[in-house]
PAZAKE-442022 format. One record per residue (C-alpha): residue number from 0; chain; residue in one letter; x, y, z. Coordinates in steps of 0.5 Angstrom, whole numbers, plus 500, padded with zeros to 3 digits. Layout:
N
[NUM; "A"; "a"; [X; Y; Z]];
...
end
This chain:
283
[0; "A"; "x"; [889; 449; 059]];
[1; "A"; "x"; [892; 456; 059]];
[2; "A"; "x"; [899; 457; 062]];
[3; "A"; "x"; [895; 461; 069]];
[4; "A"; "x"; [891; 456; 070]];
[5; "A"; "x"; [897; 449; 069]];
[6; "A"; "x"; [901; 454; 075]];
[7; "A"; "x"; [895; 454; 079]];
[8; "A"; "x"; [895; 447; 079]];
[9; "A"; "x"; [901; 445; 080]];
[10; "A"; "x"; [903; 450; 086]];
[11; "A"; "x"; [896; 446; 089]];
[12; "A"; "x"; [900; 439; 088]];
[13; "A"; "x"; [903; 437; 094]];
[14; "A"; "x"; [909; 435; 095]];
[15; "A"; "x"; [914; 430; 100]];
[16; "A"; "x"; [920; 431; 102]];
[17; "A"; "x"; [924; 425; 099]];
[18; "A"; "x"; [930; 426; 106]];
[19; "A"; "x"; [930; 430; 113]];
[20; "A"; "x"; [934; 430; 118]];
[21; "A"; "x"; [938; 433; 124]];
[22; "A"; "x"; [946; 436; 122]];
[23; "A"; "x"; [950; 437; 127]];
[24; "A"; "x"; [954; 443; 126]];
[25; "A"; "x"; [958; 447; 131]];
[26; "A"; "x"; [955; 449; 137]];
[27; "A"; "x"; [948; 447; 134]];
[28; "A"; "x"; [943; 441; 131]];
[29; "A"; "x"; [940; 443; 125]];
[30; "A"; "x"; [934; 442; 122]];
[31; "A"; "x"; [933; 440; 114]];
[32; "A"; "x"; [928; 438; 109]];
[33; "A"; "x"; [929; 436; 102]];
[34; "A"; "x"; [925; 436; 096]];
[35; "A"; "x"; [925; 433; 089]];
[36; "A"; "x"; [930; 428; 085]];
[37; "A"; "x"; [932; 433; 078]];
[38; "A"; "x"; [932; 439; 076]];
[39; "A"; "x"; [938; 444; 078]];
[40; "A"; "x"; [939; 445; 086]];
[41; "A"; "x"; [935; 450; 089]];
[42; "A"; "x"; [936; 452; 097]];
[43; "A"; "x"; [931; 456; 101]];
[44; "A"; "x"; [933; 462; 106]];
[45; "A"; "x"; [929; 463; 112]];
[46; "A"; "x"; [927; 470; 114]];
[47; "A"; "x"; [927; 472; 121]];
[48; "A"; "x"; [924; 468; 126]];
[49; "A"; "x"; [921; 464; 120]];
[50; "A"; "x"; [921; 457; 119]];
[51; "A"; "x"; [920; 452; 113]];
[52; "A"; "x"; [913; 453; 113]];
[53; "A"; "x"; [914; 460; 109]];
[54; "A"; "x"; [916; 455; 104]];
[55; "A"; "x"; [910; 451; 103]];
[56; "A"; "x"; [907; 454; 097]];
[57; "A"; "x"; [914; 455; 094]];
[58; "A"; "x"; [916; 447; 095]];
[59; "A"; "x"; [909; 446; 092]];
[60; "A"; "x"; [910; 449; 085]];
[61; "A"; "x"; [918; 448; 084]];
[62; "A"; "x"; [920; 441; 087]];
[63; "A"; "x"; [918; 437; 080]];
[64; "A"; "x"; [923; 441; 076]];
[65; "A"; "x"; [929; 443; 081]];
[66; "A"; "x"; [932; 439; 088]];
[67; "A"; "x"; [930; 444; 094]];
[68; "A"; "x"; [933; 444; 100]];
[69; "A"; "x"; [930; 448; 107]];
[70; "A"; "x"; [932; 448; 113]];
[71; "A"; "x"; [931; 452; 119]];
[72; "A"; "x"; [936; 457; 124]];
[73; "A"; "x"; [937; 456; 131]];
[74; "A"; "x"; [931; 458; 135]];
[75; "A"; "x"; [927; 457; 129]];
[76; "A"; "x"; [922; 451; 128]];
[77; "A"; "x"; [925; 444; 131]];
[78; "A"; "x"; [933; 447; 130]];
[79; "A"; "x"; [937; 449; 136]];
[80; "A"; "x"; [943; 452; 141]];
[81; "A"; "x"; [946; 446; 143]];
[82; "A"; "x"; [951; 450; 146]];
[83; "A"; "x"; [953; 457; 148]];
[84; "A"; "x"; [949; 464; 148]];
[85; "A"; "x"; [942; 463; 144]];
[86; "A"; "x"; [944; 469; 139]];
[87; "A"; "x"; [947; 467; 133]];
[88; "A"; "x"; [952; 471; 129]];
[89; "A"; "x"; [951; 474; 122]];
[90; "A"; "x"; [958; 469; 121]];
[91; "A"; "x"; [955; 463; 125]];
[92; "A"; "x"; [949; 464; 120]];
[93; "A"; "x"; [953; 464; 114]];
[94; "A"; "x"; [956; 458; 117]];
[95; "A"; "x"; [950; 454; 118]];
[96; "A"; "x"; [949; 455; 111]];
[97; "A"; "x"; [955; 453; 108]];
[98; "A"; "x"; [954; 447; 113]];
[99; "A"; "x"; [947; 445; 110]];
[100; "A"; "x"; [949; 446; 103]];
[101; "A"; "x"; [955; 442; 104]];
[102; "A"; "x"; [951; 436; 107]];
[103; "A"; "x"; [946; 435; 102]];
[104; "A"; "x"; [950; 436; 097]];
[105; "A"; "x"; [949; 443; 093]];
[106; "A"; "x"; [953; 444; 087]];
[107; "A"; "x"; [956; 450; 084]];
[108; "A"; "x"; [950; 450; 079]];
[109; "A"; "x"; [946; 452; 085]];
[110; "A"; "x"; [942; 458; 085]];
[111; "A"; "x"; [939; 460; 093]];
[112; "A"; "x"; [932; 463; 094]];
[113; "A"; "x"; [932; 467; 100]];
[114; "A"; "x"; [928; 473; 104]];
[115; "A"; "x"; [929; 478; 108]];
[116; "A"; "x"; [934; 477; 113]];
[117; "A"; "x"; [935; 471; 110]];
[118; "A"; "x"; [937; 475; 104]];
[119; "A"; "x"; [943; 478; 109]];
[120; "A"; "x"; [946; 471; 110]];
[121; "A"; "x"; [945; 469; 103]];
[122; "A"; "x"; [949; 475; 102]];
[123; "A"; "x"; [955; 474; 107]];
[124; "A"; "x"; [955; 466; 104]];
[125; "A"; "x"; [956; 468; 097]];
[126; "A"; "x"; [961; 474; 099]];
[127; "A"; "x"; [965; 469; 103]];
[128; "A"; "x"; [964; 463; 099]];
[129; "A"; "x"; [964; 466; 091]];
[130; "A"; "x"; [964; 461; 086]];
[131; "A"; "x"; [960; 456; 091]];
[132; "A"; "x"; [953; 457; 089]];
[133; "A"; "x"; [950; 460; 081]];
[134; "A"; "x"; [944; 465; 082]];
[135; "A"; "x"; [941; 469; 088]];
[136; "A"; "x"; [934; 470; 088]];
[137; "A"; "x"; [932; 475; 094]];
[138; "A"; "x"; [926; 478; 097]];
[139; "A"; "x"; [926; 484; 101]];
[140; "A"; "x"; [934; 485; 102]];
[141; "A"; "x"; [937; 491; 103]];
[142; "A"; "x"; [943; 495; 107]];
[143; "A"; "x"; [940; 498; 113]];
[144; "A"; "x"; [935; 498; 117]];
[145; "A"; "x"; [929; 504; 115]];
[146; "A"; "x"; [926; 509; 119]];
[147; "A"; "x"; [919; 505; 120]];
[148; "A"; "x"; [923; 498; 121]];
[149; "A"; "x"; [927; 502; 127]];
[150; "A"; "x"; [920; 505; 130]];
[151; "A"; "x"; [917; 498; 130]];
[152; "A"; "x"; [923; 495; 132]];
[153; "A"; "x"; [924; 500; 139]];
[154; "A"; "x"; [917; 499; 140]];
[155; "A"; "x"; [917; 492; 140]];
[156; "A"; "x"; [922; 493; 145]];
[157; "A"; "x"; [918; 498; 150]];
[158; "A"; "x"; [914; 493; 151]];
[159; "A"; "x"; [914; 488; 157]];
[160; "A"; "x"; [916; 481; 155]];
[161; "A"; "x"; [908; 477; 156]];
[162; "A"; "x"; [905; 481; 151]];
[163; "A"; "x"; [906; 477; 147]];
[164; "A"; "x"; [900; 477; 142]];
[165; "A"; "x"; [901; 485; 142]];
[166; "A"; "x"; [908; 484; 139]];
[167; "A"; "x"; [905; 481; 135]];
[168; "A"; "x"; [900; 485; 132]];
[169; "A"; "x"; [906; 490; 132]];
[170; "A"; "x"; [909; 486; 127]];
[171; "A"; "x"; [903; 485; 122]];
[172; "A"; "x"; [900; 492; 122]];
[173; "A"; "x"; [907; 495; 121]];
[174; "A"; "x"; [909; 490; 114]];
[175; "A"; "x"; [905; 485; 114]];
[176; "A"; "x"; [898; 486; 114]];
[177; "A"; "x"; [897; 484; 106]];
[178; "A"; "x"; [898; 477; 109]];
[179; "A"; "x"; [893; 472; 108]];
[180; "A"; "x"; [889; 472; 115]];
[181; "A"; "x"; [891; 465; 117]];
[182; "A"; "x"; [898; 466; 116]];
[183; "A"; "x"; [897; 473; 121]];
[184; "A"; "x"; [894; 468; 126]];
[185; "A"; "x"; [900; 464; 125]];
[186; "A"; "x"; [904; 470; 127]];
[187; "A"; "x"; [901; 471; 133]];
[188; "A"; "x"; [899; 464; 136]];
[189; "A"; "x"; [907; 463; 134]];
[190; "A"; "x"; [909; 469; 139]];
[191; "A"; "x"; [904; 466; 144]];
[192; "A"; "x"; [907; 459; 144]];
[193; "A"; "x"; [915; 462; 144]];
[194; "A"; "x"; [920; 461; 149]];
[195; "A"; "x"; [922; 465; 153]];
[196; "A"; "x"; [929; 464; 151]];
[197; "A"; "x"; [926; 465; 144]];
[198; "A"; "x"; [923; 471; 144]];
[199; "A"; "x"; [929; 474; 148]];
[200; "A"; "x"; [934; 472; 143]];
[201; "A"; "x"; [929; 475; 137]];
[202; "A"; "x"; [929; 481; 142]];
[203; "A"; "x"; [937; 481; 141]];
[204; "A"; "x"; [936; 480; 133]];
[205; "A"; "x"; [933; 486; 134]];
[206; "A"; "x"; [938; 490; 137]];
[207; "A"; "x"; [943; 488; 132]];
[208; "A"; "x"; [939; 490; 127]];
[209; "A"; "x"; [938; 497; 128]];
[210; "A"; "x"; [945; 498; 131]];
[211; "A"; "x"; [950; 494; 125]];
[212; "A"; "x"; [954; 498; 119]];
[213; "A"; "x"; [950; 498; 113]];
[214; "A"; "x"; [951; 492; 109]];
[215; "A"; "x"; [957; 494; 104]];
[216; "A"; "x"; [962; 496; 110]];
[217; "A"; "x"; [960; 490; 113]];
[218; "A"; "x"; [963; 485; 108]];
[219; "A"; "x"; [965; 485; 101]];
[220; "A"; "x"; [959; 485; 096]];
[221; "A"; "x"; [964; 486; 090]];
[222; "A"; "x"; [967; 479; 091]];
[223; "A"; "x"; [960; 475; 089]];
[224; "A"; "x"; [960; 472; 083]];
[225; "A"; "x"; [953; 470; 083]];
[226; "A"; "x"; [948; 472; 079]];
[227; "A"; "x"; [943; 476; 083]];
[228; "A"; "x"; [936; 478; 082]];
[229; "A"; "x"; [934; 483; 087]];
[230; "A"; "x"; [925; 482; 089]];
[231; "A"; "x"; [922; 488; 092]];
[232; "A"; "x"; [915; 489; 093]];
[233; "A"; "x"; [912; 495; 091]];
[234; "A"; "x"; [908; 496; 098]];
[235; "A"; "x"; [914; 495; 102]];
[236; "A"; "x"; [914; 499; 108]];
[237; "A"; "x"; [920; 497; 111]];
[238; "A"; "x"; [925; 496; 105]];
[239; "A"; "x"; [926; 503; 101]];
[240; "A"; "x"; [928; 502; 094]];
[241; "A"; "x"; [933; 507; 093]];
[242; "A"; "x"; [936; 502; 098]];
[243; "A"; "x"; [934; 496; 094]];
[244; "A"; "x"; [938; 501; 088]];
[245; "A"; "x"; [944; 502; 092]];
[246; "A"; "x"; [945; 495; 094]];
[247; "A"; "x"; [943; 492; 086]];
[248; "A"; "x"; [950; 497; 084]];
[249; "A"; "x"; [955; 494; 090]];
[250; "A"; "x"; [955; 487; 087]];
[251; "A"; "x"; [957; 486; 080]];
[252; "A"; "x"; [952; 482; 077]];
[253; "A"; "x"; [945; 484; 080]];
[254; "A"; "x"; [938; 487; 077]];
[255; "A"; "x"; [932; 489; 081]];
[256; "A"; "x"; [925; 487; 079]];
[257; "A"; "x"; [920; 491; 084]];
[258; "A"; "x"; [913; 487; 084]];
[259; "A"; "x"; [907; 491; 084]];
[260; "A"; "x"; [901; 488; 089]];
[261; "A"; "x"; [905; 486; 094]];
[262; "A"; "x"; [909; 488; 101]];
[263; "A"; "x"; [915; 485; 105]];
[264; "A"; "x"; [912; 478; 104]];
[265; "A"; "x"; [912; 477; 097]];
[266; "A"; "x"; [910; 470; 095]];
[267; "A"; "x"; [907; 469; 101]];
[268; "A"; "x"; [902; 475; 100]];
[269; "A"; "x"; [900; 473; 093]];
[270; "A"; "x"; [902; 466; 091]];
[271; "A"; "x"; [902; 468; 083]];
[272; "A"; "x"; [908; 471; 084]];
[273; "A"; "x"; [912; 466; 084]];
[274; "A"; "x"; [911; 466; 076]];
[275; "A"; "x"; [917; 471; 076]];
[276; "A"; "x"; [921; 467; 081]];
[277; "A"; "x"; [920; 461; 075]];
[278; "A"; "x"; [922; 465; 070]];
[279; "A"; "x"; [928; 467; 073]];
[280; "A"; "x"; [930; 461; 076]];
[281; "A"; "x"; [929; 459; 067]];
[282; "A"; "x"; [934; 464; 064]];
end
């Protein structure tokens, strides 16, 4: 069997989780799942408005060899506000993550594979916590807002709150139209189904998104100690690779891999990629 074809195997084997659970921390309850018993310790970071499920076909491929934790962000999946405003801060989130990797036992060879905004997080986590975790793997990270993420961003906000479904399609045709089409008619039943309180406090992600420092005055990235690899893809409409280049020359030990065939999405778009999340995960 060639090495593709023993991948392609693997990653369609299911896998279960070997714990889960909800963890009280601060003012929320957080859901977490855990997978796999060897291997070195591996925690999966949430984009926004994301929940576990992006992981799936990562779990899949990788809970044989390494120990995954995943969970999910208040107003995410089954985790939530215990109380207090909906909106959780950038340092809330940090500390949701310090949390979680705290309650199930992460140790300091661990490495975080995280995306987009939950890239960010992981950026804060290991710039207020250096030494707590090894490797950092991130998807679609960069410092700012570009101008086709800021567009999508006001438009989604000129539009009234029970148009769902056109928000929606706003967010997939802007950057991800690359997805496969079930994962697309995820996105929209998942607005169509939102909260209101949830689609609000999304609506406020966005506002601080588009109105917050760039991320190097924001917190010290020269402090992270881990070892970082930045992923871009190469058709990524709203993360711009000189900005992907700036921050890579912020943080003391970083490279960039851009991906070729693929947007925002990455893995999720094509499951091959997660090849290059093996091989960085095996240095």
């Amino acid at each position: 069997m060639t090495s593709a074809a023993s991948s392609a195997k693997k990653t369609k084997q299911s896998c279960m989780p070997l714990a889960k659970g909800l963890l009280e921390a601060s003012r929320f309850e957080i859901a977490y799942r855990i997978f796999g018993d060897k291997g070195r310790h591996l925690i999966c970071v949430n984009g926004a408005q994301q929940s576990m499920a992006m992981w799936q076909t990562f779990v899949r491929r990788f809970c044989r060899d390494y120990r995954i934790v995943l969970f999910d962000f208040p107003n995410q999946g089954k985790s939530r506000v215990l109380s207090g405003p909906a909106n959780v801060s950038l340092d809330e989130q940090a500390a949701i993550l310090s949390a979680v990797a705290k309650a199930t036992g992460l140790d300091q060879e661990a490495a975080i594979c995280a995306a987009s905004w939950g890239g960010i997080i992981a950026l804060v986590f290991a710039a207020k916590y250096p030494g707590r975790v090894k490797k950092l793997i991130l998807a679609s990270v960069g410092t700012k807002p570009n101008k086709k993420l800021v567009e999508t961003i006001k438009k989604g906000f000129s539009m009234d709150m029970g148009r769902r479904e056109e928000m929606a399609q706003l967010l997939i045709d802007s950057f991800g139209d690359a997805l496969p089409e079930q994962l697309k008619r995820g996105i929209v039943s998942q607005f169509r189904t939102m909260t209101e309180e949830r689609l609000r406090a999304f609506c406020e992600h966005g506002s601080f998104v588009i109105s917050s420092r760039k991320l190097n005055e924001v917190i010290d990235l020269g402090s992270i100690k881990a070892k970082t690899v930045l992923l871009r893809g190469a058709n990524d409409t709203i993360i711009d690779l000189d900005d992907v280049k700036f921050l890579a020359s912020q943080i003391p030990d970083c490279s960039i891999k851009v991906v070729s065939g693929v947007g925002h999405f990455l893995h999720m778009e094509r499951e091959d990629v997660l090849d290059i999340y093996a091989d960085i995960l095996a240095q």
